[in-house]
Residue frames relative to the residue before (quaternion, step in Angstrom):
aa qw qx qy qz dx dy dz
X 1.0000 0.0000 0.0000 0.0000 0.00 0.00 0.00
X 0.6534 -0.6155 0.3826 0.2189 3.50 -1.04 0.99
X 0.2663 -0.8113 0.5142 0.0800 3.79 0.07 0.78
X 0.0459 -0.8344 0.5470 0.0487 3.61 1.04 1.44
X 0.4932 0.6175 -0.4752 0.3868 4.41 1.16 -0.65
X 0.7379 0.4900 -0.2967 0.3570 3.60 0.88 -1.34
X 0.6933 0.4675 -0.2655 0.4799 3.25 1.09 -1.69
X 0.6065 0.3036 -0.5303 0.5087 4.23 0.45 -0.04
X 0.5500 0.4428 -0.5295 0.4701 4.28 0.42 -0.79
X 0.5823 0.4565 -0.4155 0.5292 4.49 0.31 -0.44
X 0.9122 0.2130 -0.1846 0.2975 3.28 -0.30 -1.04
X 0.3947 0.6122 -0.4330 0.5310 3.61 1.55 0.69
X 0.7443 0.4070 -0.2349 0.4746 3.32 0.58 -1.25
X 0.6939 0.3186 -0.3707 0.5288 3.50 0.77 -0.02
X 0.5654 0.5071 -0.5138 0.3990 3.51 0.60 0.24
X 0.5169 0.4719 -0.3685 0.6118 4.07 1.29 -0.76
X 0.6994 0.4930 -0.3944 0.3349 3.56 0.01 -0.77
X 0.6430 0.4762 -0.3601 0.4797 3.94 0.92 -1.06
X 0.6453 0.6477 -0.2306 0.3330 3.69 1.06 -1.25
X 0.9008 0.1959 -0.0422 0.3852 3.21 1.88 -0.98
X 0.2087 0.6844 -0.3372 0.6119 2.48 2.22 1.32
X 0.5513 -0.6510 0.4672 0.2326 3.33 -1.35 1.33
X 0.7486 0.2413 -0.2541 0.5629 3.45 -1.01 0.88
X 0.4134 -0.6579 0.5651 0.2774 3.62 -1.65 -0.08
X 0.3262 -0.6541 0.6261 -0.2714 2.30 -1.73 2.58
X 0.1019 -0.7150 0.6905 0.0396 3.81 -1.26 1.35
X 0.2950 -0.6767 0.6483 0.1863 3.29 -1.15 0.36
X 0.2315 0.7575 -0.6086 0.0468 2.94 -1.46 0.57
X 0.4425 -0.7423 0.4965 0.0812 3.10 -0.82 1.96
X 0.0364 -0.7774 0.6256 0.0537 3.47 -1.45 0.97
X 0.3213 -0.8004 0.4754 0.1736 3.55 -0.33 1.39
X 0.6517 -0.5264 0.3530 0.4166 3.84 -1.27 0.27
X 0.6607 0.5129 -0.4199 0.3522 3.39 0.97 -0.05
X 0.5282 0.5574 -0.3968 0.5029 3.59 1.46 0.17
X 0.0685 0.8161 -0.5582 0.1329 3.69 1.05 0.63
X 0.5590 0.3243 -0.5246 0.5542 4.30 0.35 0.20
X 0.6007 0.4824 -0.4858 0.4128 3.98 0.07 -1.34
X 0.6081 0.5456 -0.3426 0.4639 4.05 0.47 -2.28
X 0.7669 0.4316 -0.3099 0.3599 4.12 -0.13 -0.88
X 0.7250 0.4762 -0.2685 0.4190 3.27 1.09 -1.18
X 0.5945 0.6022 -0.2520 0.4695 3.53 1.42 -0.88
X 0.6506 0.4818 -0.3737 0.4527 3.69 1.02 -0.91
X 0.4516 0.7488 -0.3038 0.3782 3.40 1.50 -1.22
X 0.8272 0.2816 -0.0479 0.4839 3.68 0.60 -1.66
X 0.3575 0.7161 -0.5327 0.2750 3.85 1.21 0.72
X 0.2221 -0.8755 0.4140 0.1131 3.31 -0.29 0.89
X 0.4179 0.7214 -0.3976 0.3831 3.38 1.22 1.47
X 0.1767 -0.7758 0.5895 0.1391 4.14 -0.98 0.01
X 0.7933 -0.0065 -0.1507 0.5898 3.69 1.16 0.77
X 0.7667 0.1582 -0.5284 0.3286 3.34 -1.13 0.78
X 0.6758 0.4180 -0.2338 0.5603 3.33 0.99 -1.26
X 0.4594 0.6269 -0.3332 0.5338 3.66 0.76 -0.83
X 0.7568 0.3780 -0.1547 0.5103 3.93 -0.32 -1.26
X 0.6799 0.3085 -0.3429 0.5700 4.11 0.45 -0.91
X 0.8346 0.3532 -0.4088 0.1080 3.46 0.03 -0.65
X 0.4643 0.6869 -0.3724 0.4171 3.14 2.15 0.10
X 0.6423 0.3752 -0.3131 0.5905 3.71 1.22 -0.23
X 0.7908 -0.1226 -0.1183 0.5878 3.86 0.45 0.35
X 0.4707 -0.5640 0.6486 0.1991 2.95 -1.67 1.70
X 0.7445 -0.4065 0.4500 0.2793 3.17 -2.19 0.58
X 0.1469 -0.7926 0.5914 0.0217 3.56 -0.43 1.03
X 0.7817 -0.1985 0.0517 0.5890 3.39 1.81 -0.75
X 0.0660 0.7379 -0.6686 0.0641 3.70 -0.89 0.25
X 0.3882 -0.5706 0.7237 0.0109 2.29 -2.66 0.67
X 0.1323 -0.7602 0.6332 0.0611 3.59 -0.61 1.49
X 0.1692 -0.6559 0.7265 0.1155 3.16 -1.55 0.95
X 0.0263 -0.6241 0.7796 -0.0450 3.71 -1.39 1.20
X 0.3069 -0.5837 0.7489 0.0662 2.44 -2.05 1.17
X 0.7607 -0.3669 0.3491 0.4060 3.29 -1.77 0.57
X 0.7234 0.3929 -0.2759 0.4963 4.24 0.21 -1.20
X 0.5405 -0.7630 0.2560 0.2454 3.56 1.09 -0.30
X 0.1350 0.7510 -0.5842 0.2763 2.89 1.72 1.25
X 0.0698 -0.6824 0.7013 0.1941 3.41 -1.52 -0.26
X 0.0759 -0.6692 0.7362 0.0661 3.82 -1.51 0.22
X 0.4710 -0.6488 0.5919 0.0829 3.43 -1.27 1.58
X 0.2206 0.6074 -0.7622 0.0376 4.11 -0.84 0.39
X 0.0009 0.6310 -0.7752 0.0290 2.73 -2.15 1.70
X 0.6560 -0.5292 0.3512 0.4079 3.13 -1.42 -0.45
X 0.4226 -0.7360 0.4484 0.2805 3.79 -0.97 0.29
X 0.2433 -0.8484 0.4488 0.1404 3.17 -0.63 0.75
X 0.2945 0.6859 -0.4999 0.4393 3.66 0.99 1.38
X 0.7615 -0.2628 0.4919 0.3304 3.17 -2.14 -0.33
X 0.7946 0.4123 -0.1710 0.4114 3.81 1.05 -0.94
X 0.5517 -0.6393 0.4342 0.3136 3.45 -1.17 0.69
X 0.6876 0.6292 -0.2737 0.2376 3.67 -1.04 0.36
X 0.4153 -0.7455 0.3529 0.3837 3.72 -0.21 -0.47
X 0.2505 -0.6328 0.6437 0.3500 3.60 -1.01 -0.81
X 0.1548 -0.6613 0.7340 0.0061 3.45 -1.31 1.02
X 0.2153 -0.6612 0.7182 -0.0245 3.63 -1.90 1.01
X 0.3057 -0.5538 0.7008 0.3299 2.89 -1.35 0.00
X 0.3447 -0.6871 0.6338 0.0856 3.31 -1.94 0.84
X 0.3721 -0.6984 0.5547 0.2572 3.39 -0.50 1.62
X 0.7909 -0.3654 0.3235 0.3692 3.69 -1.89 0.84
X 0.4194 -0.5049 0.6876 0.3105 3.61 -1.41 -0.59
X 0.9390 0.3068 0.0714 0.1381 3.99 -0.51 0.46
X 0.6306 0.4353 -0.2212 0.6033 1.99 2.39 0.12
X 0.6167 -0.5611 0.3695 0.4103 3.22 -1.16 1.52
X 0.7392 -0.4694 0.4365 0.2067 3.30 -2.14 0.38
X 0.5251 0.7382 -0.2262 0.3581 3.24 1.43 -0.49
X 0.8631 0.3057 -0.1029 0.3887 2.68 0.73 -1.64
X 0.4244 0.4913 -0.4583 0.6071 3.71 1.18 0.84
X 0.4809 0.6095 -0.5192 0.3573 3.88 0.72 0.71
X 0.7877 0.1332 -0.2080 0.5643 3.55 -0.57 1.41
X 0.5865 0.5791 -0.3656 0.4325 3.68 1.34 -0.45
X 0.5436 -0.6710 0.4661 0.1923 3.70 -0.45 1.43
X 0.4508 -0.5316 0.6409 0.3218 3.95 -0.87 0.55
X 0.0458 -0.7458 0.6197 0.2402 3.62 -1.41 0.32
X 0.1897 -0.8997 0.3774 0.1103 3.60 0.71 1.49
X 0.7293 -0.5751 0.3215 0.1848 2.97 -1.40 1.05
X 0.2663 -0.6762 0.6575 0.1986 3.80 -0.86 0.42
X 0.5709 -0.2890 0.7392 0.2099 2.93 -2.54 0.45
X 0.2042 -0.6791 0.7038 -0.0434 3.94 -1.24 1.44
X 0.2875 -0.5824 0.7006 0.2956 3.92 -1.02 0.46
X 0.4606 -0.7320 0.4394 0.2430 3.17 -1.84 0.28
X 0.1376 0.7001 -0.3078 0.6294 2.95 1.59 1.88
X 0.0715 0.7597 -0.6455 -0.0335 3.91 0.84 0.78
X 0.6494 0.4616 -0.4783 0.3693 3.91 0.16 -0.29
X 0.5881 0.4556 -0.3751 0.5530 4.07 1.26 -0.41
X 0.5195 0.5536 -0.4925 0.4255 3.75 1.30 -1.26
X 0.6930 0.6148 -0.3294 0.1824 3.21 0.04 -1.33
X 0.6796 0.4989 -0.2548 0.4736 3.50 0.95 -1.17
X 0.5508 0.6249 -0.3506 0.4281 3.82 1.16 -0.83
X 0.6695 0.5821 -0.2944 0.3554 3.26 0.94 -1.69
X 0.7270 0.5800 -0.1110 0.3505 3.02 0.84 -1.97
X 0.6654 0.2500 -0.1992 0.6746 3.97 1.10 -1.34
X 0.7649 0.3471 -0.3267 0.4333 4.06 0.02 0.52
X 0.9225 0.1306 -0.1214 0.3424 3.39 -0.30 -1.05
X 0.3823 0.6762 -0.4090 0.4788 3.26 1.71 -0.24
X 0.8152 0.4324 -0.1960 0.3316 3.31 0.41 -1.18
X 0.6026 0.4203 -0.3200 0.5982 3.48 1.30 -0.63
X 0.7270 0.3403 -0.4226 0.4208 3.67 0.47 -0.45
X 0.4582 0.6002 -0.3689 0.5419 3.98 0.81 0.00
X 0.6058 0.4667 -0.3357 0.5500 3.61 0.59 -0.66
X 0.8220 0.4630 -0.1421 0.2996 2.82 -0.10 -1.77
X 0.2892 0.6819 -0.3889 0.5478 3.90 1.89 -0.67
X 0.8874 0.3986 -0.1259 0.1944 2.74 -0.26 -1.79
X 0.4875 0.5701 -0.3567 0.5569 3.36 1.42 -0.78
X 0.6499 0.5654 -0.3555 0.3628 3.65 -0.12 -1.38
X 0.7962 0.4510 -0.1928 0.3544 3.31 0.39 -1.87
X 0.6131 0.4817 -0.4324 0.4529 3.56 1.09 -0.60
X 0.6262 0.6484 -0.3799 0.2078 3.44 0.68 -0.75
X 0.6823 0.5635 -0.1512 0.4404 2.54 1.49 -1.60
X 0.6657 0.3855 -0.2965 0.5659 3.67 1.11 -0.50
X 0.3696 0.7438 -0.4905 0.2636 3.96 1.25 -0.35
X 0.7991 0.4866 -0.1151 0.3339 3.30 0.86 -1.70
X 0.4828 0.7591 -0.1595 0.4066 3.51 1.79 -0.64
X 0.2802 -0.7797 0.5373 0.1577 3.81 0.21 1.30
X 0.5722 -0.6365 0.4596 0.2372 3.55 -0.37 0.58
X 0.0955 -0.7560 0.6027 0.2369 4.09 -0.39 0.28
X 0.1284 -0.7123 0.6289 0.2840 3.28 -1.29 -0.18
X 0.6893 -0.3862 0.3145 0.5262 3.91 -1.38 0.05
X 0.7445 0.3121 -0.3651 0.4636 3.93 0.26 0.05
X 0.8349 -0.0864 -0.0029 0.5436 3.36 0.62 0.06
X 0.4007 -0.7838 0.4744 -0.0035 2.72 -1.73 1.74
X 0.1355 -0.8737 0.3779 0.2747 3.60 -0.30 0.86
X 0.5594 -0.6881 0.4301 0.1693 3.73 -1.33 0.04
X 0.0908 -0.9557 0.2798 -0.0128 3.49 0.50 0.28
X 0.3362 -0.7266 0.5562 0.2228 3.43 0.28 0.98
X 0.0588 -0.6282 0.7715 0.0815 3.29 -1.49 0.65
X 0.6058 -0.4330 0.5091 0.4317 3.60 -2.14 0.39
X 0.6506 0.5895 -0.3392 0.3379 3.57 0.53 -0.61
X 0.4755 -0.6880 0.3591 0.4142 3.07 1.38 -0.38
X 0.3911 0.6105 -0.4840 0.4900 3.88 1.29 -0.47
X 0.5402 -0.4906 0.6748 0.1104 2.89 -2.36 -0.21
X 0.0650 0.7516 -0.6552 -0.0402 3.84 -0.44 0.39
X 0.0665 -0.7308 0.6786 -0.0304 3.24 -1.44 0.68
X 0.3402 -0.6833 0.6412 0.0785 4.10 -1.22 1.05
X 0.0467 0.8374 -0.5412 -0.0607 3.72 0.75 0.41
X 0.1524 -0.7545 0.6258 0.1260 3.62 -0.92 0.70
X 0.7064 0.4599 -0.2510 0.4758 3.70 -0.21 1.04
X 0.4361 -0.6115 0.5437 0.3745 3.75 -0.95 0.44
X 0.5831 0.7298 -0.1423 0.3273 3.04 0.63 -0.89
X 0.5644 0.4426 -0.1183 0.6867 3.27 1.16 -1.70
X 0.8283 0.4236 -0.2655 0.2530 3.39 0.20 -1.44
X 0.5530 0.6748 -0.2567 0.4159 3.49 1.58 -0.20
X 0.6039 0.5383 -0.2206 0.5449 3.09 1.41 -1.02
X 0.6770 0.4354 -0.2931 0.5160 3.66 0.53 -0.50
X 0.6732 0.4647 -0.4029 0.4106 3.51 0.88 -0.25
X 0.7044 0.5456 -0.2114 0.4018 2.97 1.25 -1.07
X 0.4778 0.5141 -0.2815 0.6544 3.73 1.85 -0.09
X 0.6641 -0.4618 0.4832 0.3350 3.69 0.40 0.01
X 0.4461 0.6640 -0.4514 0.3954 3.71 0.80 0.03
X 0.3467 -0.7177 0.6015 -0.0542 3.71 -0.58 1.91
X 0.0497 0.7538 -0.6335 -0.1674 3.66 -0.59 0.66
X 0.4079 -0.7175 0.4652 0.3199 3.29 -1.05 1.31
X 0.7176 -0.4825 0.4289 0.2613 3.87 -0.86 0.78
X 0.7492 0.5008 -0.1214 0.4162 3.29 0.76 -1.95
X 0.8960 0.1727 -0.0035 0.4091 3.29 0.86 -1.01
X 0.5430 -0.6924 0.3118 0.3584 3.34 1.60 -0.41
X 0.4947 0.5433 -0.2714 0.6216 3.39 1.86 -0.51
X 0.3235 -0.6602 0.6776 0.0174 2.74 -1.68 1.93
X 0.1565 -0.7401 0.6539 0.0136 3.24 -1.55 1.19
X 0.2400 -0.6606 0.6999 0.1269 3.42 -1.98 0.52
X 0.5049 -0.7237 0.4396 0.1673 3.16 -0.69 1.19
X 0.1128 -0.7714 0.6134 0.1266 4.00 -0.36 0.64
X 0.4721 0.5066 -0.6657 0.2782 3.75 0.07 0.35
X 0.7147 0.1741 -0.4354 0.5190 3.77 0.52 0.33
X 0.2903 -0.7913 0.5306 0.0900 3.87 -0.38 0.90
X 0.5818 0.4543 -0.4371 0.5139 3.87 1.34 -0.39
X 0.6569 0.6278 -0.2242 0.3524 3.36 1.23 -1.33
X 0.5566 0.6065 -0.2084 0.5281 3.56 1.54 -0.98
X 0.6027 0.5906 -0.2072 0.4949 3.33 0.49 -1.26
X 0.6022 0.3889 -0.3936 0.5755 3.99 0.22 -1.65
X 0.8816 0.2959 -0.3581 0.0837 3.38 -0.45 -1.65
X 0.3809 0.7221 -0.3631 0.4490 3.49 1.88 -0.25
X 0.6382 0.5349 -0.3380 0.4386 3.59 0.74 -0.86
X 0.8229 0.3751 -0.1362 0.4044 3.27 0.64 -1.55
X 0.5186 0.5707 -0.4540 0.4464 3.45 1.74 -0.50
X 0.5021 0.5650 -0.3749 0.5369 3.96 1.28 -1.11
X 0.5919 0.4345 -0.5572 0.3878 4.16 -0.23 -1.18
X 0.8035 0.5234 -0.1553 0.2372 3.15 0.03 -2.37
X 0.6796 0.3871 -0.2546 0.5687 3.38 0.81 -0.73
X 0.6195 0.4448 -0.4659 0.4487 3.80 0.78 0.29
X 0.4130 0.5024 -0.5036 0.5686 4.02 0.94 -0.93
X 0.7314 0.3633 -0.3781 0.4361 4.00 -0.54 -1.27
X 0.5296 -0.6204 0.5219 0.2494 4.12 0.24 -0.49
X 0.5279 0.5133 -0.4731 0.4837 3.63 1.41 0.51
X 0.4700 -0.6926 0.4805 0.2617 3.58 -1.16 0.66
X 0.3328 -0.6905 0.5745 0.2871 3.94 -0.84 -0.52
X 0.0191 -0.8659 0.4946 -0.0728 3.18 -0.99 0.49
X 0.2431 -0.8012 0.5217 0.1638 3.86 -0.28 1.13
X 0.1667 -0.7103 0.6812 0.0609 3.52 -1.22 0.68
X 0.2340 -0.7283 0.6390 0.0808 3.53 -0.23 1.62
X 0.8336 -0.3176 0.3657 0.2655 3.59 -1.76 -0.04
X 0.7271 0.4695 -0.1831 0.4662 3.00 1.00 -1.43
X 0.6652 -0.3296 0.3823 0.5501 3.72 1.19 -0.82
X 0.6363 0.6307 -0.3378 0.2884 2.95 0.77 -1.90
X 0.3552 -0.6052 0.6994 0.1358 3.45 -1.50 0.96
X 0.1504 0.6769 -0.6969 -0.1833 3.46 -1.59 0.17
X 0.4763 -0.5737 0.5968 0.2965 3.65 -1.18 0.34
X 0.3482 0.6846 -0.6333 0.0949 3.35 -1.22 0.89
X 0.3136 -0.7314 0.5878 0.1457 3.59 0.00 1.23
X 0.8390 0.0119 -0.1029 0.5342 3.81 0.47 -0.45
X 0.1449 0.8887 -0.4258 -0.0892 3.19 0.32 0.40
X 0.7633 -0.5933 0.1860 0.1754 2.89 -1.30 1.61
X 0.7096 0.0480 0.2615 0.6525 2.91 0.76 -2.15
X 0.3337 -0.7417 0.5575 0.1666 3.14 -1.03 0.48
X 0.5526 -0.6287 0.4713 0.2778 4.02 -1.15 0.99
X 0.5527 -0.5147 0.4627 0.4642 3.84 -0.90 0.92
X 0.6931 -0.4344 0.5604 0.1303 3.39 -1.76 1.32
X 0.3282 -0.4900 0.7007 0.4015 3.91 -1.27 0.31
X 0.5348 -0.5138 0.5071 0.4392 3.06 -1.77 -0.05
X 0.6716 -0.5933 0.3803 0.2287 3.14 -1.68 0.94
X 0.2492 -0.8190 0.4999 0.1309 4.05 -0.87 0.97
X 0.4512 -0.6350 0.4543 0.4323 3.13 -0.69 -0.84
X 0.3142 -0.9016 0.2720 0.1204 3.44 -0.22 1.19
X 0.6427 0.3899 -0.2954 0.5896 3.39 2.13 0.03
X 0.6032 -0.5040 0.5621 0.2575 3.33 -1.26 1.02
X 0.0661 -0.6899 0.7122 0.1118 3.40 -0.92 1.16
X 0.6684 -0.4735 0.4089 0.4023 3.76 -1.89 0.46
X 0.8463 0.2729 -0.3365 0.3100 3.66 0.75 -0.18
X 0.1032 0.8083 -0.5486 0.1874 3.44 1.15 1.13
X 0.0422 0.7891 -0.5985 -0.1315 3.76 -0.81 0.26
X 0.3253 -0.6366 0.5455 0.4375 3.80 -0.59 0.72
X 0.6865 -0.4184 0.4833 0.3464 2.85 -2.27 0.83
């Protein structure tokens, strides 16, 4: 039977806790009956020992996500010891290829008192900072690989993942890509096309190239190697990297 005393005593303390955390923080409480959201969320903990080690001996049963405005997030659940209180993680991004967490350090999770006004200070002089770093590392990476566009012409960008990324410079530009299926990731500003359908990818490349020509912007492919080609419409489209995984799982370990 659902412990509704625990899950409002969870989702209080994380409400005081977003309120007294630097910058602006929402709470939002996920009960055990959200048990896909609870799986996917344990999935994106972005830790390799304490939190990492409890949640392999009990799945999420509940939690409280804290997001900030740039889209950080932090994970509070319950502990499953002798001691009072919780454990809080950071939550790696949504969307970003496996790659780009290569060489980027975990910013593991802590052990919280049941005291969100003491939590608070821990969060704020510890994990805030290693997870803020660590944000920050990821995100360049992820934009590292990304050929710059300019207002006449938009480039394309292979990813390892096999997607497309694109830096559009322009409403204009930036419409067309939405309207082709271009996703702008949140984290970084960089618009992707999904390649798990590769016939599908291809059409919208074609038509993203038509449309952006009528407007007077060119197109442009960014192969692996660097190489650029020009193709305002392009015909056919070069063989895909092979496909990665694109979410950080909890047992990633940097090389």
């Amino acid at each position: 039977m659902h412990d509704h005393h625990n899950s409002e005593r969870l989702a209080s303390y994380a409400d005081v806790l977003a309120g007294e955390l630097p910058g602006a923080w929402t709470s939002a409480y996920h009960p055990p009956e959200n048990k896909d959201d609870l799986a996917e969320l344990a999935d994106r903990v972005w830790d390799l020992d304490l939190v990492a080690e409890s949640l392999a001996e009990h799945p999420l049963q509940q939690a409280a996500v804290l997001s900030r405005t740039d889209g950080a997030q932090l994970v509070i659940f319950d502990r499953h010891d002798e001691r009072d209180g919780y454990l809080i993680a950071a939550v790696a991004p949504h969307e970003l290829p496996a790659e780009t967490y290569h060489g980027v350090r975990e910013p593991n999770g802590i052990a919280l008192t049941d005291d969100p006004f003491l939590s608070a200070e821990q969060v704020a002089g510890d994990l805030l900072a290693r997870y803020d770093t660590a944000l920050a590392r990821v995100r360049h990476n992820a934009v590292a690989g990304v050929q710059p566009s300019q207002p006449e012409r938009v480039v394309l960008t292979w990813q390892q993942d096999g997607c497309l990324a694109a830096a559009p410079v322009g409403e204009t530009a930036v419409a067309v890509l939405v309207a082709n299926g271009f996703v702008q990731d949140k984290q970084t500003g960089i618009y992707r096309l999904s390649g798990d359908d590769t016939t599908a990818q291809a059409r919208a490349v074609r038509e993203t190239g038509r449309q952006l020509n009528a407007h007077g912007i060119n197109t442009a492919l960014q192969h692996p190697s660097g190489r650029i080609a020009p193709t305002a419409t392009p015909a056919a489209m070069p063989p895909a990297p092979a496909a990665s995984s694109s979410r950080p799982a909890r047992s990633r370990r940097t090389p």
